[in-house]
VEXZANU-237216 format. One record per residue (C-alpha): residue in three letters; chain; x, y, z. Coordinates in Angstrom, 1 decimal, decimal comma. Each point is the difference from the previous one (the first is absolute). Last residue first. Layout:
! VEXZANU-237216
site torba=Ala | lumdren=A | u=X | v=Y | w=Z
...
! end
This chain:
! VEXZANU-237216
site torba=Unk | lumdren=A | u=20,1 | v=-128,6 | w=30,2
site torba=Unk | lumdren=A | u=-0,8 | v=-2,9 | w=2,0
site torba=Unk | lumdren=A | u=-3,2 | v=-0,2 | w=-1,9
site torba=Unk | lumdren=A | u=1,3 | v=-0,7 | w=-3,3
site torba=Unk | lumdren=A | u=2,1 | v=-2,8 | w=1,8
site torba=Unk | lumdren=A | u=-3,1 | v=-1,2 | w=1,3
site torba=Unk | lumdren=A | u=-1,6 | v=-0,4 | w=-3,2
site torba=Unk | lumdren=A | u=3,1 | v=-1,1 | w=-1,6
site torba=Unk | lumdren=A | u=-0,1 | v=-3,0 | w=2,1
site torba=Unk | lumdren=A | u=-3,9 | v=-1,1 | w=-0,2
site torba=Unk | lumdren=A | u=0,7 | v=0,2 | w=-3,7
site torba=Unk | lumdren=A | u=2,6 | v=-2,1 | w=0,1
site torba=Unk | lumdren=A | u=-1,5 | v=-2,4 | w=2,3
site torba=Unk | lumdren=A | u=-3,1 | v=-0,1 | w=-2,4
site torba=Unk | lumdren=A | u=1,6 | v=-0,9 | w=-2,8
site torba=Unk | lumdren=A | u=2,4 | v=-2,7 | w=1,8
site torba=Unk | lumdren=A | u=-3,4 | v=-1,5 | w=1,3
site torba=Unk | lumdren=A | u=-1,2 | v=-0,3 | w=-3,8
site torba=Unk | lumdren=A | u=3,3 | v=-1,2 | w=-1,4
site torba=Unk | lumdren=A | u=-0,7 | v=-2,7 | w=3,4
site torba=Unk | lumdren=A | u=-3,5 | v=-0,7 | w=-1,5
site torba=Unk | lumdren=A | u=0,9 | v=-0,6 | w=-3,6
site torba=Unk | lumdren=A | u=2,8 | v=-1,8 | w=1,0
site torba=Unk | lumdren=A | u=-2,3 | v=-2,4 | w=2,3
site torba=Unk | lumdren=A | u=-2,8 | v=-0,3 | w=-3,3
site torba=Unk | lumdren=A | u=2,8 | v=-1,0 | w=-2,4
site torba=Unk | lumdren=A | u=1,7 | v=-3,1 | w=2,7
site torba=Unk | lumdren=A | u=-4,5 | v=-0,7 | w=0,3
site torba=Unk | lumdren=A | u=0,1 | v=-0,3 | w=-3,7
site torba=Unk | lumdren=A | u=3,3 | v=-1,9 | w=-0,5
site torba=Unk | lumdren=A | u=-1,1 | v=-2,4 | w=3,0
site torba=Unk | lumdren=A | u=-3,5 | v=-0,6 | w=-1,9
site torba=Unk | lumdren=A | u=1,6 | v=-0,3 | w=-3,1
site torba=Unk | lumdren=A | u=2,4 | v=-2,6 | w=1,2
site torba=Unk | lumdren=A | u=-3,2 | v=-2,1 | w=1,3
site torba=Unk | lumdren=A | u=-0,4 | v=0,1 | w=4,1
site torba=Unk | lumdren=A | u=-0,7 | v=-2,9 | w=2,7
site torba=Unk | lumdren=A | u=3,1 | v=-0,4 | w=1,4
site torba=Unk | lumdren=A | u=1,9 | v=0,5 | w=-3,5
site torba=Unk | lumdren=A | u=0,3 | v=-3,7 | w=-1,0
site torba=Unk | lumdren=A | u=-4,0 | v=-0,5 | w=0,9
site torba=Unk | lumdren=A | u=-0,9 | v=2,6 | w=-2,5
site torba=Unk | lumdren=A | u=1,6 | v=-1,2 | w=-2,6
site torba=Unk | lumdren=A | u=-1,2 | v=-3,9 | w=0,9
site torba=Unk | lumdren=A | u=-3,6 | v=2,0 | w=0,2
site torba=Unk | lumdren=A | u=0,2 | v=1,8 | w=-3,3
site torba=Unk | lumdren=A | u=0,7 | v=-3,2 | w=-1,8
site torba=Unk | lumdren=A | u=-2,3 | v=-2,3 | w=2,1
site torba=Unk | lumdren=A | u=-3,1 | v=2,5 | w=-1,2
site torba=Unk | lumdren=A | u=-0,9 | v=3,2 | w=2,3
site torba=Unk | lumdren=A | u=-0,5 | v=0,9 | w=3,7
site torba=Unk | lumdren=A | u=-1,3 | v=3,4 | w=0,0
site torba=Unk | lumdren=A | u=3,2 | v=2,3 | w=1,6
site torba=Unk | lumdren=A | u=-0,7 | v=3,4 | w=-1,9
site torba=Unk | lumdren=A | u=-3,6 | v=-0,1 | w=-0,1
site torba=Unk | lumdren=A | u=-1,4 | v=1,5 | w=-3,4
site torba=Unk | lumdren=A | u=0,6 | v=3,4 | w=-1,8
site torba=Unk | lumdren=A | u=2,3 | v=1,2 | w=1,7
site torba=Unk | lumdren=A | u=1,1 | v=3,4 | w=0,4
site torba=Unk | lumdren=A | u=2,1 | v=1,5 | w=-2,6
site torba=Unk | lumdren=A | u=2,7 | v=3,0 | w=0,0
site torba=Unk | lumdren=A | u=-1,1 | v=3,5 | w=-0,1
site torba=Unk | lumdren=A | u=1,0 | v=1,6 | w=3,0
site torba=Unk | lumdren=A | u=-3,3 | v=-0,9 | w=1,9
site torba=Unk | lumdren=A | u=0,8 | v=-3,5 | w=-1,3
site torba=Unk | lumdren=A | u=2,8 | v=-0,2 | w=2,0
site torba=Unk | lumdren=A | u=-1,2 | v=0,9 | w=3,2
site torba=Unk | lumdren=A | u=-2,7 | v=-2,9 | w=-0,7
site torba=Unk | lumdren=A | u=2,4 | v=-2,4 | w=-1,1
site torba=Unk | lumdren=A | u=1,9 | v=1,3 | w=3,7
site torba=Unk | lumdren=A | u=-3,0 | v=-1,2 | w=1,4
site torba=Unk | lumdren=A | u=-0,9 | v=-3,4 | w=-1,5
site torba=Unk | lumdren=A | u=3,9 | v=-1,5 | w=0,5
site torba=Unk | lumdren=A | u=0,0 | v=1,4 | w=3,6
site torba=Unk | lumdren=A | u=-3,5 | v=-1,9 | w=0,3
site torba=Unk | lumdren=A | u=1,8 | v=-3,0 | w=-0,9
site torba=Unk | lumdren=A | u=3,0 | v=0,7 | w=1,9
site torba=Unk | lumdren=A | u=-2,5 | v=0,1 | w=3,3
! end
């Protein structure tokens, strides 16, 4: 399920300009990448910076919307 998580909010990103990728996100790589991978429970440092960028993106996103969500009724109180 954090996998897909990971896929979606690339996708949310991308709509606001950022970059989808290009290949799979979690292929199993050379004995380098895979030690790396294995010290972070399975994820490289780029791929937790990424997905830590991808979250804030979403929750400025959600924070947006609530405040527009908020003056709307407050307009409407009035």
């Amino acid at each position: 399920m954090w996998r897909n998580g990971l896929y979606t909010m690339r996708a949310i990103n991308a709509c606001f300009g950022g970059k989808y990728p290009e290949k799979p996100l979690f292929e199993v790589g050379e004995s380098k990448e895979s030690s790396e991978r294995q010290e972070h429970d399975g994820y490289t440092e780029q791929e937790i910076k990424e997905a830590r960028e991808a979250l804030v993106m979403q929750l400025q996103i959600m924070e947006g919307q609530q405040r527009r969500a908020k003056r709307k009724k407050e307009l409407f109180e009035h």
